[in-house]
KOLFI-580169 format. One line per 4 residues: their letters; for each residue x, y, z of C-alpha. Coordinates in nm, 2 decimals. Each point is the difference from the previous one (the first is absolute). Last residue first. Layout:
// residues N
A	X:Y:Z ~ ...;
// end
This chain:
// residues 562
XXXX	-1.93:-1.99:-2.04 ~ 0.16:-0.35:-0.13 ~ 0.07:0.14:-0.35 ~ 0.18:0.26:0.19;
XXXX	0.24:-0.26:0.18 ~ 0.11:-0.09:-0.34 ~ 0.07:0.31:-0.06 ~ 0.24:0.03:0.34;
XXXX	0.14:-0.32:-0.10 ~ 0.12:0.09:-0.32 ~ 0.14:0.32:0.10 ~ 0.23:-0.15:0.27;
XXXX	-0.15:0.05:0.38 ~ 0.10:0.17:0.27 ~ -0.30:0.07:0.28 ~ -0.10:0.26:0.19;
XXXX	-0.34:0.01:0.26 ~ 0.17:-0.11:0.29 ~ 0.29:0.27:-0.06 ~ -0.29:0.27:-0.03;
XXXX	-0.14:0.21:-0.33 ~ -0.32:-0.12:0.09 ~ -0.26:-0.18:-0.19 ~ -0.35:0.20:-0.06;
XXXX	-0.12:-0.20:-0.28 ~ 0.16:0.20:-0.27 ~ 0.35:0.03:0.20 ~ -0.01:-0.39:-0.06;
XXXX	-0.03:-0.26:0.32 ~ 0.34:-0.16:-0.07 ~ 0.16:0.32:-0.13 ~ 0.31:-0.11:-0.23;
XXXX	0.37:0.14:0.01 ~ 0.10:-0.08:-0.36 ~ 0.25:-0.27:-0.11 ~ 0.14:-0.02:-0.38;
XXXX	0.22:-0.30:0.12 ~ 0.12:-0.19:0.33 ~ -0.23:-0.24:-0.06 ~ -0.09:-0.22:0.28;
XXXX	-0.36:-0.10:-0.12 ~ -0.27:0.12:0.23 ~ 0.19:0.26:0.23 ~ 0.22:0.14:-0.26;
XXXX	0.32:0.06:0.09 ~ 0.21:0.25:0.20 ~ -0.03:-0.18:0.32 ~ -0.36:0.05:0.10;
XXXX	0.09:0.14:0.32 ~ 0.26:0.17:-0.10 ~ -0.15:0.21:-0.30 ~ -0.26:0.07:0.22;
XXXX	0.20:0.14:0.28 ~ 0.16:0.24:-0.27 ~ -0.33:0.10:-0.22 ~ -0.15:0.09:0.34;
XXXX	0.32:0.19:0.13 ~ 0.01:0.20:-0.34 ~ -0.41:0.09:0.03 ~ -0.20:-0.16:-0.22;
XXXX	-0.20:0.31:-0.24 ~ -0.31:-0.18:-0.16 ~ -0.21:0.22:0.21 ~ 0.17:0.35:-0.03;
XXXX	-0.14:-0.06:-0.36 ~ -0.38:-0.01:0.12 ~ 0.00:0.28:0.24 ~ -0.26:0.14:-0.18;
XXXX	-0.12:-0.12:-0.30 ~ 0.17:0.23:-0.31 ~ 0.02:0.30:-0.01 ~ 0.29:0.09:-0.25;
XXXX	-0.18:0.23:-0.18 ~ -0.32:-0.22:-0.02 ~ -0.02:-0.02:-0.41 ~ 0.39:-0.05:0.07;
XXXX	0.03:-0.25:0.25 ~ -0.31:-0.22:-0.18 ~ 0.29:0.01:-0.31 ~ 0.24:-0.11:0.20;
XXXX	-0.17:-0.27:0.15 ~ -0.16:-0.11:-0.36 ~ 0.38:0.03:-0.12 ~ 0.16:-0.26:0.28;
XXXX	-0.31:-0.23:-0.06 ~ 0.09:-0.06:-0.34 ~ 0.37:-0.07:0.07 ~ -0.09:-0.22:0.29;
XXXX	-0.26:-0.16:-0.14 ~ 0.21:-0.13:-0.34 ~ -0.25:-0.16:-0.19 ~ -0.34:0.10:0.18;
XXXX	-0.22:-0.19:0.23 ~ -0.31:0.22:0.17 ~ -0.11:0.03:0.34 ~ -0.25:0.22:0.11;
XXXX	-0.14:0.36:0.01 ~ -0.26:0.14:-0.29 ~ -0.29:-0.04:0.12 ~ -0.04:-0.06:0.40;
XXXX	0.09:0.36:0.02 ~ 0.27:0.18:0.22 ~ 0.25:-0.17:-0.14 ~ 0.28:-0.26:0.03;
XXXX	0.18:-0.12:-0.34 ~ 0.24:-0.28:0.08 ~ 0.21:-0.17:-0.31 ~ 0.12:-0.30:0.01;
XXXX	0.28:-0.23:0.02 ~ -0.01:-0.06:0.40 ~ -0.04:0.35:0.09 ~ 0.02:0.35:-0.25;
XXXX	-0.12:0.29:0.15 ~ -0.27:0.31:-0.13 ~ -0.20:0.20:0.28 ~ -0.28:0.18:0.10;
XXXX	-0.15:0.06:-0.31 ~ -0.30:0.20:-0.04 ~ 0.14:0.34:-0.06 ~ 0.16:-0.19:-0.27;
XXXX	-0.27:-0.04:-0.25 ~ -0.15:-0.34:-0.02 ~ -0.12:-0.18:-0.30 ~ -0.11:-0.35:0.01;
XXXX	-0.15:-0.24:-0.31 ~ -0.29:-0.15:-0.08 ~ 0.04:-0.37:-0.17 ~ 0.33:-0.12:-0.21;
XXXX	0.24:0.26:0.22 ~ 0.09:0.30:-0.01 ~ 0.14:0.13:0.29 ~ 0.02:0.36:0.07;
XXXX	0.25:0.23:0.25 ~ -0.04:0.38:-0.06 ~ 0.11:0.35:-0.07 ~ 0.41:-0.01:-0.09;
XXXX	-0.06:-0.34:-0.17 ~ 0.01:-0.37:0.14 ~ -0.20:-0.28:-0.19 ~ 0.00:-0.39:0.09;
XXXX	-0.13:-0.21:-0.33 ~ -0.24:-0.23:0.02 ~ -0.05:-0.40:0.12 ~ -0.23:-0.09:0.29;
XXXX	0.13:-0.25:0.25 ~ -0.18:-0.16:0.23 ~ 0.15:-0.15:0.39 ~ -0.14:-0.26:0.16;
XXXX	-0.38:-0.15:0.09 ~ -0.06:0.24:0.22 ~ 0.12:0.31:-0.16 ~ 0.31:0.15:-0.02;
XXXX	-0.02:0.25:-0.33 ~ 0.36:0.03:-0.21 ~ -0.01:0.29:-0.30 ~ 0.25:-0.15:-0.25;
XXXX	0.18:0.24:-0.18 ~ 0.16:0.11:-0.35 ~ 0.19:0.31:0.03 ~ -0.09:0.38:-0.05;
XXXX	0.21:0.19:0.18 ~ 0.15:0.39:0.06 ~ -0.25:0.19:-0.23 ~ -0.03:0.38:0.01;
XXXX	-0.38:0.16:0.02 ~ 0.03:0.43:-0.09 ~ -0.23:-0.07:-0.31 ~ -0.23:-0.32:0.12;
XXXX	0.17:-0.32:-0.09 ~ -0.17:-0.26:-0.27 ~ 0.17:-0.34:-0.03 ~ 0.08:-0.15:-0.37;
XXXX	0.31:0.30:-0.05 ~ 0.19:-0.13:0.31 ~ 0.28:0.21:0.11 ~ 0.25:-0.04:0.30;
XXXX	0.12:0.22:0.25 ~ 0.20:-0.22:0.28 ~ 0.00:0.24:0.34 ~ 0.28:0.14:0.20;
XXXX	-0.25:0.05:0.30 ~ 0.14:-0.14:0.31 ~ -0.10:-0.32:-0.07 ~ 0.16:0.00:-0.33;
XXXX	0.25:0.10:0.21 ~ 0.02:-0.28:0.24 ~ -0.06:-0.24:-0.28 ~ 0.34:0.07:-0.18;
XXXX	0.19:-0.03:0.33 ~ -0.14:-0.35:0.06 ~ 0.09:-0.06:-0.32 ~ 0.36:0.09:0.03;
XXXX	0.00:-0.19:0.33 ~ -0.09:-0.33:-0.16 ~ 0.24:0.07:-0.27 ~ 0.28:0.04:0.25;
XXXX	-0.10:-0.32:0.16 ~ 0.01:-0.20:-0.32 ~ 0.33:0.19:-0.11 ~ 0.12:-0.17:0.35;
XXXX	-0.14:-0.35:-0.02 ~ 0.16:0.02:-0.34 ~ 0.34:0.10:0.11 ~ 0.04:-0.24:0.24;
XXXX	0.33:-0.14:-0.09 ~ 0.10:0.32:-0.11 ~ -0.04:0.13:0.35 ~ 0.36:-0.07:0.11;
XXXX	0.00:0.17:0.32 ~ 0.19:0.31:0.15 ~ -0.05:0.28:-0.23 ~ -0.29:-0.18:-0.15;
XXXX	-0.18:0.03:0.36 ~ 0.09:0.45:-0.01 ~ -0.17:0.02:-0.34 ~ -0.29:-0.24:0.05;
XXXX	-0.09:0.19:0.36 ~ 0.01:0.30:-0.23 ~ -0.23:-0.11:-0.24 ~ -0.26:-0.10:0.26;
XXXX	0.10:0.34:0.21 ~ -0.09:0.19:-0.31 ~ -0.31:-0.17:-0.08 ~ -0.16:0.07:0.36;
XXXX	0.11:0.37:-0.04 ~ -0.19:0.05:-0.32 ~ -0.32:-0.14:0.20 ~ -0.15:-0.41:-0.07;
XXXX	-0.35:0.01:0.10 ~ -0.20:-0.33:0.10 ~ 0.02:0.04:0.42 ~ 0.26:-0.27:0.04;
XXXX	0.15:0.01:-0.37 ~ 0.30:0.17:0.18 ~ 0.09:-0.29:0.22 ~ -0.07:-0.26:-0.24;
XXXX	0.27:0.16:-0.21 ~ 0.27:0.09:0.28 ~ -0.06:-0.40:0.12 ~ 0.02:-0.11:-0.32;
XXXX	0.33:0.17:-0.03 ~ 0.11:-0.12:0.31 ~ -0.08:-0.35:-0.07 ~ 0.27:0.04:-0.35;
XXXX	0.25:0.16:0.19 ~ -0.09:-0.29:0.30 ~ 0.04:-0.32:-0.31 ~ 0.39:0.21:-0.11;
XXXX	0.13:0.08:0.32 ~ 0.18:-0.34:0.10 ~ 0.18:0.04:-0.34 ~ 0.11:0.37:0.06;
XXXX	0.11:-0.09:0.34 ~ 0.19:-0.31:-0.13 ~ 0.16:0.20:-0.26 ~ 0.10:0.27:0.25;
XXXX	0.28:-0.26:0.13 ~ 0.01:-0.10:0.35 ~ 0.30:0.12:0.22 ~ -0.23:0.00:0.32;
XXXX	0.06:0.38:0.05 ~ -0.07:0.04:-0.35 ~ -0.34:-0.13:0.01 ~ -0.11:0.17:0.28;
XXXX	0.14:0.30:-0.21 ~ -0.26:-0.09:-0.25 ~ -0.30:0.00:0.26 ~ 0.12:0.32:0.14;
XXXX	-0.03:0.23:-0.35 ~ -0.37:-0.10:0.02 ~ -0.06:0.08:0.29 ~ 0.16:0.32:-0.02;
XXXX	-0.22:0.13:-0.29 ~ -0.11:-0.18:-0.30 ~ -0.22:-0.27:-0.15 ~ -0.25:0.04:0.20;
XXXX	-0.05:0.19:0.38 ~ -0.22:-0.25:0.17 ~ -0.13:-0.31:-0.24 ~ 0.34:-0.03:-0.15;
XXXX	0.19:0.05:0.33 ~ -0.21:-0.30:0.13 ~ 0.06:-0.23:-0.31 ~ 0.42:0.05:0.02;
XXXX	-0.06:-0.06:0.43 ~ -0.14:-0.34:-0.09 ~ 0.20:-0.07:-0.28 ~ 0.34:0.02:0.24;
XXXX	-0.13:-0.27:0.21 ~ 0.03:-0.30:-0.28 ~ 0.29:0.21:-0.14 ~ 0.21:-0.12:0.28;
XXXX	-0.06:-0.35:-0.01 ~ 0.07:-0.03:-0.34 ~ 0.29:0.24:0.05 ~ 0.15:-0.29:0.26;
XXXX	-0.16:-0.31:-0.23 ~ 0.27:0.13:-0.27 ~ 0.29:0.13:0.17 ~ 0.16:-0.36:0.04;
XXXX	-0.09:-0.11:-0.34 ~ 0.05:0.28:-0.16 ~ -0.19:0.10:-0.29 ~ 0.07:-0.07:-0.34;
XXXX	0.20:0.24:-0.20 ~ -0.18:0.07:-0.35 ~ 0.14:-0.16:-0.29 ~ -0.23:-0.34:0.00;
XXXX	0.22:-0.25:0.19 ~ 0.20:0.24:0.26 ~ 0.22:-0.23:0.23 ~ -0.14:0.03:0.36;
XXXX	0.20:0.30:0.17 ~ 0.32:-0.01:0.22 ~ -0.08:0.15:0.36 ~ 0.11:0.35:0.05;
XXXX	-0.33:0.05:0.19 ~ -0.17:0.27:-0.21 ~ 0.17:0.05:-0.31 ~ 0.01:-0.33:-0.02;
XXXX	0.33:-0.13:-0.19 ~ 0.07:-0.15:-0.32 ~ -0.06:0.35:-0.11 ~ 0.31:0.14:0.16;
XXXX	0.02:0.36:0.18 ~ 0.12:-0.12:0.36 ~ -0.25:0.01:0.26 ~ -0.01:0.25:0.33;
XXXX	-0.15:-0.18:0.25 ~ -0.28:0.25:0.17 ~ -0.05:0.20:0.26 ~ -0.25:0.18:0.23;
XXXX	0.14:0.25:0.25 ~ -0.16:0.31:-0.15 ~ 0.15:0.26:-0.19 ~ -0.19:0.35:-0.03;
XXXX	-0.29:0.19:-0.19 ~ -0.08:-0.18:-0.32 ~ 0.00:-0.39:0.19 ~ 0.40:-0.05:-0.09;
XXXX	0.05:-0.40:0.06 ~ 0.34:-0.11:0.07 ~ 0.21:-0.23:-0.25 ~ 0.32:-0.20:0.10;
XXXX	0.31:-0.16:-0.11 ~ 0.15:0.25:0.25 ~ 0.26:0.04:-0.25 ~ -0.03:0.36:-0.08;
XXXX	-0.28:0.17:0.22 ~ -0.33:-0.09:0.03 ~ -0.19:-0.09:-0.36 ~ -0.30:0.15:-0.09;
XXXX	-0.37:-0.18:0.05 ~ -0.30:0.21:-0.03 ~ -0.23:0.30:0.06 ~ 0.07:0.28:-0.28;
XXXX	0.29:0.23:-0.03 ~ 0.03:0.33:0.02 ~ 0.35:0.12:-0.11 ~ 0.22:0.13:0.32;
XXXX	0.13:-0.37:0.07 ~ -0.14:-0.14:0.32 ~ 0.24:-0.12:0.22 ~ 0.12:-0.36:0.04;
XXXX	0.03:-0.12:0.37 ~ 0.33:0.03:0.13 ~ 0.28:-0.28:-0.06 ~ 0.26:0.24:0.09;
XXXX	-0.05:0.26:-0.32 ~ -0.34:0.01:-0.14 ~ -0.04:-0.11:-0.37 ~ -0.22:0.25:-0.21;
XXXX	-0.37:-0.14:-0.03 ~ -0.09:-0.10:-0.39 ~ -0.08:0.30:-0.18 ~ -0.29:0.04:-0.19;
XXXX	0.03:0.17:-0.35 ~ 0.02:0.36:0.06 ~ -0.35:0.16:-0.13 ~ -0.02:0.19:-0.34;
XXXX	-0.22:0.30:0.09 ~ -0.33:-0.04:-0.19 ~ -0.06:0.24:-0.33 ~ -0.12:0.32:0.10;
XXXX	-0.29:0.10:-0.24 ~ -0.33:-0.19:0.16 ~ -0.30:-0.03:-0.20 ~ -0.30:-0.08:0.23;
XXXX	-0.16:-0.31:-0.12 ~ -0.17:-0.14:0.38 ~ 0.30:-0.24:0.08 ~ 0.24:0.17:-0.14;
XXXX	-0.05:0.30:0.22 ~ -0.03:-0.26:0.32 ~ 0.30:-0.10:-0.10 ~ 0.21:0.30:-0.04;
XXXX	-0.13:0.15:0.35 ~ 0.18:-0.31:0.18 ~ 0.15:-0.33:-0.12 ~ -0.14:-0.16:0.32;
XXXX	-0.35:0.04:-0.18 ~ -0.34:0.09:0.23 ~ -0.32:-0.16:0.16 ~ -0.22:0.17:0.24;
XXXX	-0.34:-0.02:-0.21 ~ -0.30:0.17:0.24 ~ -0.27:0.04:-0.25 ~ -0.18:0.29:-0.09;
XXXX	-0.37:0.04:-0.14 ~ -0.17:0.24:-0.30 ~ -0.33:-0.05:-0.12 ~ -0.13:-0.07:-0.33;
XXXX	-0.04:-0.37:0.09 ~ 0.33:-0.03:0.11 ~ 0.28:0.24:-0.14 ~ 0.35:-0.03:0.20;
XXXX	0.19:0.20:0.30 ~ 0.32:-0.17:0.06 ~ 0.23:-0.07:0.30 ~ 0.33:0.04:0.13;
XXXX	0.23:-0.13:-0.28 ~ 0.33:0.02:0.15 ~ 0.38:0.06:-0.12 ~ 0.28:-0.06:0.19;
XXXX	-0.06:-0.37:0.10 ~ 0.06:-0.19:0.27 ~ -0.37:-0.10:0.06 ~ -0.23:0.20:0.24;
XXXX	-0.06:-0.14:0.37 ~ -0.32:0.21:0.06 ~ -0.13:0.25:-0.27 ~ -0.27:0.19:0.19;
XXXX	-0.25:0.08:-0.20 ~ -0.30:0.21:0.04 ~ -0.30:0.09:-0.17 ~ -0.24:0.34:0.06;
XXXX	0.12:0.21:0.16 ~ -0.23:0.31:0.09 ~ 0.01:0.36:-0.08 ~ 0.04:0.08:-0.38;
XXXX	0.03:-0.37:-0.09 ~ 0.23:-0.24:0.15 ~ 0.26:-0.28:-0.14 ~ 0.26:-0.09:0.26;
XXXX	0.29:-0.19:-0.09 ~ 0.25:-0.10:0.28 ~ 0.34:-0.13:-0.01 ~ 0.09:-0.04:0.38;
XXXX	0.36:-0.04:0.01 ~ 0.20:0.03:-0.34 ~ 0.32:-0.24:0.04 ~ -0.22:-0.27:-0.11;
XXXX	-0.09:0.23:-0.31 ~ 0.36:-0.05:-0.17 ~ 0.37:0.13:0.03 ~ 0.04:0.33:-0.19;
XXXX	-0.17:0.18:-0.27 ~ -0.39:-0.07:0.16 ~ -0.26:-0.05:-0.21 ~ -0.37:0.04:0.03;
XXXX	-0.34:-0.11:-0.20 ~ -0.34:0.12:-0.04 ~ -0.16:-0.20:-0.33 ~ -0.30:0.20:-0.20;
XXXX	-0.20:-0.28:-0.18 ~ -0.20:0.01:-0.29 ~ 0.09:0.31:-0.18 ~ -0.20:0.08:-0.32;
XXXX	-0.27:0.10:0.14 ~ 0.22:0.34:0.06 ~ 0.01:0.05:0.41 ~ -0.21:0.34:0.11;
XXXX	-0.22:-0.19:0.25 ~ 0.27:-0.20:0.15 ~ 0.19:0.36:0.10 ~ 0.30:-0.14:0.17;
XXXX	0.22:0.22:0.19 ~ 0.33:-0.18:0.16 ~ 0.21:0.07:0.33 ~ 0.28:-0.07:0.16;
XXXX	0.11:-0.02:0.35 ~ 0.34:-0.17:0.20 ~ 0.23:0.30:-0.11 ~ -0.15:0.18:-0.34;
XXXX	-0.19:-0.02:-0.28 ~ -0.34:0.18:-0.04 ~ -0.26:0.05:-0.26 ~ 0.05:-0.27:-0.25;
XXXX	-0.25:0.05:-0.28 ~ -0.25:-0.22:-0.13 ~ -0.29:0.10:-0.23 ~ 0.11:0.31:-0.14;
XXXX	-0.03:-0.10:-0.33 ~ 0.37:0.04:-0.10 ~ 0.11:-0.15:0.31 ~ 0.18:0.14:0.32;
XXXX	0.37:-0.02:0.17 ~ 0.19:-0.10:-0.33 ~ 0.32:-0.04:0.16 ~ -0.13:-0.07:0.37;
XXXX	-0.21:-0.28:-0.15 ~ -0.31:-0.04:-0.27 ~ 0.02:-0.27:-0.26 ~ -0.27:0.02:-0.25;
XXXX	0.20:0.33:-0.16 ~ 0.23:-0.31:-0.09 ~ -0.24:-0.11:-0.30 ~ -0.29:-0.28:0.01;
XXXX	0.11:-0.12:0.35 ~ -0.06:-0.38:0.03 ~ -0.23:-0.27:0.07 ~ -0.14:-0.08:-0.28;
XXXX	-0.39:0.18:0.12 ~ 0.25:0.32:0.03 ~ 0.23:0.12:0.27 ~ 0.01:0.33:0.21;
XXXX	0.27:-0.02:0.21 ~ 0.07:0.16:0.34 ~ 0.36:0.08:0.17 ~ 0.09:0.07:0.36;
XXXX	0.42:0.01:0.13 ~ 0.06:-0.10:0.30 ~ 0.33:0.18:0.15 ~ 0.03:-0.25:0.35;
XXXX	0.02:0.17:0.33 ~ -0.21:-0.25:0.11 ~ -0.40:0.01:0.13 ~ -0.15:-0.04:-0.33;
XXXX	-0.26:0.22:-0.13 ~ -0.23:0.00:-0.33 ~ -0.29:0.14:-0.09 ~ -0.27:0.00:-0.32;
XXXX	-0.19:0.30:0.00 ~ -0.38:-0.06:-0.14 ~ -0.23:0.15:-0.27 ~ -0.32:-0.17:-0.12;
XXXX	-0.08:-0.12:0.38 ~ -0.13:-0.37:0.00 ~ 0.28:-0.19:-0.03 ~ -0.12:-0.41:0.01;
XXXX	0.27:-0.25:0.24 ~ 0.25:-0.24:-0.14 ~ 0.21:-0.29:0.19 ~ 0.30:-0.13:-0.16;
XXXX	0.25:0.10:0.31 ~ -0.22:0.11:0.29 ~ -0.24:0.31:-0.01 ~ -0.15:0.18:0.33;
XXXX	-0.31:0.17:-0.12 ~ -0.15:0.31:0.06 ~ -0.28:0.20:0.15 ~ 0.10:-0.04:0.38;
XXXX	-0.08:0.33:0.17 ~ -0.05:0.38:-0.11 ~ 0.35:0.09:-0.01 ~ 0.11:-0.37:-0.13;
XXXX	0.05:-0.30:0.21 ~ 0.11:-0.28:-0.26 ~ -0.21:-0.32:0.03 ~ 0.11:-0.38:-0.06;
XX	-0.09:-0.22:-0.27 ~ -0.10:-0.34:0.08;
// end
């Protein structure tokens, strides 16, 4: 649960943890931030595109370009332990999707920053806040992001960053940067300490691992990024008869690769048996990325195991994870700009580390599952089809956005009867023409428009008119009518209806656990959806008791059963 913030006139905000979101409701706001350190925090703000990035650099706002070209964002203050940023949400172009608040810091990283807080208040109360506890090592942080939902504006509390600084995060989001990166010194191994001492760090920075001690100790020490510790390890001769691990001689190589070793073998086994279970938690907390991330492959150093066998072991929870980040996002049947930038990302930063090609297909299926999703949640938000059809008569200002074949399904007692006709959508009205009398329903008698178990749903406020009816491609064709009913009603539509099919993160998470991530009817571990047991329609609850994973199949096939 959300915690309160204590404004002037008493708790009227919300408390935000990493990845949680919360609606803005003032048109204009001041976005703040203070640390507690004498640390130089630098502010920046960037206004990206449905693609994810800037569309020129005037997108990128920072101390150097302190306010944008439509007045939108501007930084307004800069200094020791406070900054501030002006947003104007009501004055963004529609051509920005998401505005991202970041910081960067020229020296050191962020967990040297005490208390990083982000405040975003109107004109006399706050209205978020975010405290970023335990940040990553990183110099450069993405705070948090306001984003379009439903023609309204909300921000979400990010707290994730690049150890590479100011320079990555402009890479990352398309900002064109003129400096070319500073050549580092290669790494250093440690200098050797006169009188046997312990090795000293050389003056390059090096990452965690093994270096050797001094001359002719015949032994390596492990450097963990910030000092020595007292762990250490054989040093083994360079010789590929030999284990690069125990200094054992190898098996003889039969096939061109080297085999593994006999003695090391059951040991990393063994080893990577537990490591998968901390590799499948970071995934499902913080992604592909992040200190996490960077800890499980220096586990893997530390125990002399080659990143081949991390990348191998990876491969089947890369793949999971990705369903997971696409079942997660179909949860409440829209698919935002954001949502298909962090699926393409998560691809980007898993092919760094695993071999995907092997999977390539499940991924390109995954991909153009999230595509599509993407498609129909702006047709549903009113980026309409036109088409023309010369045989149908329209009134003079009438558009058409579908006219399909359709079957008009009545329960009765003895089963279900179809009656064959064609399923028409304009810019005025609904109709169904069908081999007897036929419907016609203007929108203002439409309550809704959805798509369950393979059909089309039309509720109304008249008997006549509302029902079920099976279309080729329901989805698709449902998609439109909503959009189009979303227009006539000028985005009115039912309610509190939407917010409805909205699982919270923590709901998707425990049911994702519970049920294993696989269908509960079949096992698959495919095309899964989170399911309603009792549906939405017939007053189910959007409740962990009510929730269900199922693969697509199934959860048709459970709609034939309804």
């Amino acid at each position: 649960m959300r915690n309160g913030i204590r404004c002037k006139n008493g708790v009227h905000g919300v408390k935000l943890s990493r990845g949680e979101n919360a609606a803005v409701t003032a048109s204009t706001v001041a976005v703040t931030l203070t640390w507690g350190s004498q640390s130089d925090v630098d502010p920046q703000a960037l206004l990206l595109a449905e693609n994810g990035k800037i569309r020129t650099n005037d997108d990128f706002v920072f101390y150097n370009a302190a306010k944008h070209p439509s007045d939108a964002v501007s930084l307004t203050e800069s200094g020791t332990g406070r900054a501030v940023l002006t947003v104007s949400l009501a004055t963004v172009e529609t051509a920005v999707s998401r505005i991202v608040v970041s910081a960067s810091v020229d020296e050191g990283s962020f967990r040297d920053v005490r208390d990083l807080t982000l405040t975003v208040q109107d004109e006399s109360d706050a209205l978020i806040s975010f405290e970023v506890d335990q940040p990553d090592a990183v110099a450069a942080i993405v705070l948090g992001e306001f984003y379009r939902r439903n023609g309204t504006w909300k921000f979400r509390a990010v707290g994730q960053g690049w150890a590479n600084g100011l320079r990555g995060l402009a890479e990352e989001f398309g900002v064109e940067v003129d400096d070319p990166p500073a050549n580092p010194s290669p790494a250093e191994s440690p200098a050797p300490a006169p009188n046997g001492a312990e090795p000293q760090p050389s003056p390059a920075r090096m990452e965690p691992g093994w270096y050797p001690e001094v001359a002719g100790s015949g032994l390596l020490r492990w450097w963990n990024g910030t000092g020595w510790t007292d762990d250490t390890w054989q040093l083994i001769p360079s010789d590929p008869a030999l284990c690069e691990r125990c200094g054992r001689e190898r098996r003889i190589s039969r096939f061109g690769s080297p085999p593994p070793c006999r003695w090391c073998e059951s040991d990393v086994n063994r080893f990577m048996e537990t490591w998968r279970s901390p590799a499948w938690r970071v995934l499902t907390e913080s992604g592909p990325r992040g200190s996490g991330w960077e800890e499980l492959w220096v586990a893997l150093r530390f125990e002399r195991i080659h990143d081949a066998s991390g990348r191998e072991a990876l491969r089947p929870l890369a793949v999971a994870y990705l369903e997971r980040v696409v079942a997660f996002a179909f949860a409440d049947d829209e698919i935002e700009a954001d949502e298909l930038g962090d699926f393409e990302r998560a691809v980007v930063d898993l092919a760094a580390a695993v071999d995907l090609r092997v999977a390539q297909r499940r991924v390109d299926e995954l991909r153009q599952r999230m595509l599509r999703g993407r498609s129909l949640t702006q047709v549903r938000a009113g980026e309409l089809p036109r088409i023309q059809r010369s045989n149908l008569h329209l009134e003079a200002d009438e558009t058409l956005y579908v006219d399909v074949n359709a079957s008009q399904i009545k329960y009765l007692a003895s089963g279900p009867r179809h009656n064959s006709g064609r399923l028409i959508g304009s810019s005025k009205k609904l109709r169904f023409i069908g081999a007897g009398a036929g419907t016609e329903l203007p929108w203002s008698k439409i309550v809704s428009i959805t798509s369950e178990y393979g059909n089309v749903i039309v509720s109304a406020t008249t008997a006549r008119g509302g029902g079920t009816y099976g279309v080729p491609d329901p989805e698709y064709v449902a998609a439109v009518l909503e959009g189009a009913l979303r227009i006539a009603k000028r985005l009115v539509l039912a309610p509190g209806q939407r917010d409805t099919r909205s699982i919270p993160p923590d709901v998707k998470s425990e049911v994702w656990q519970r049920d294993g991530g696989r269908c509960c009817q079949c096992g698959d571990a495919h095309y899964l959806e989170f399911d309603h047991v009792i549906p939405l329609s017939r007053g189910g609850a959007t409740s962990v008791g009510n929730l269900q994973i199922l693969c697509r199949r199934c959860n048709l096939e459970k709609g034939a059963r309804i």
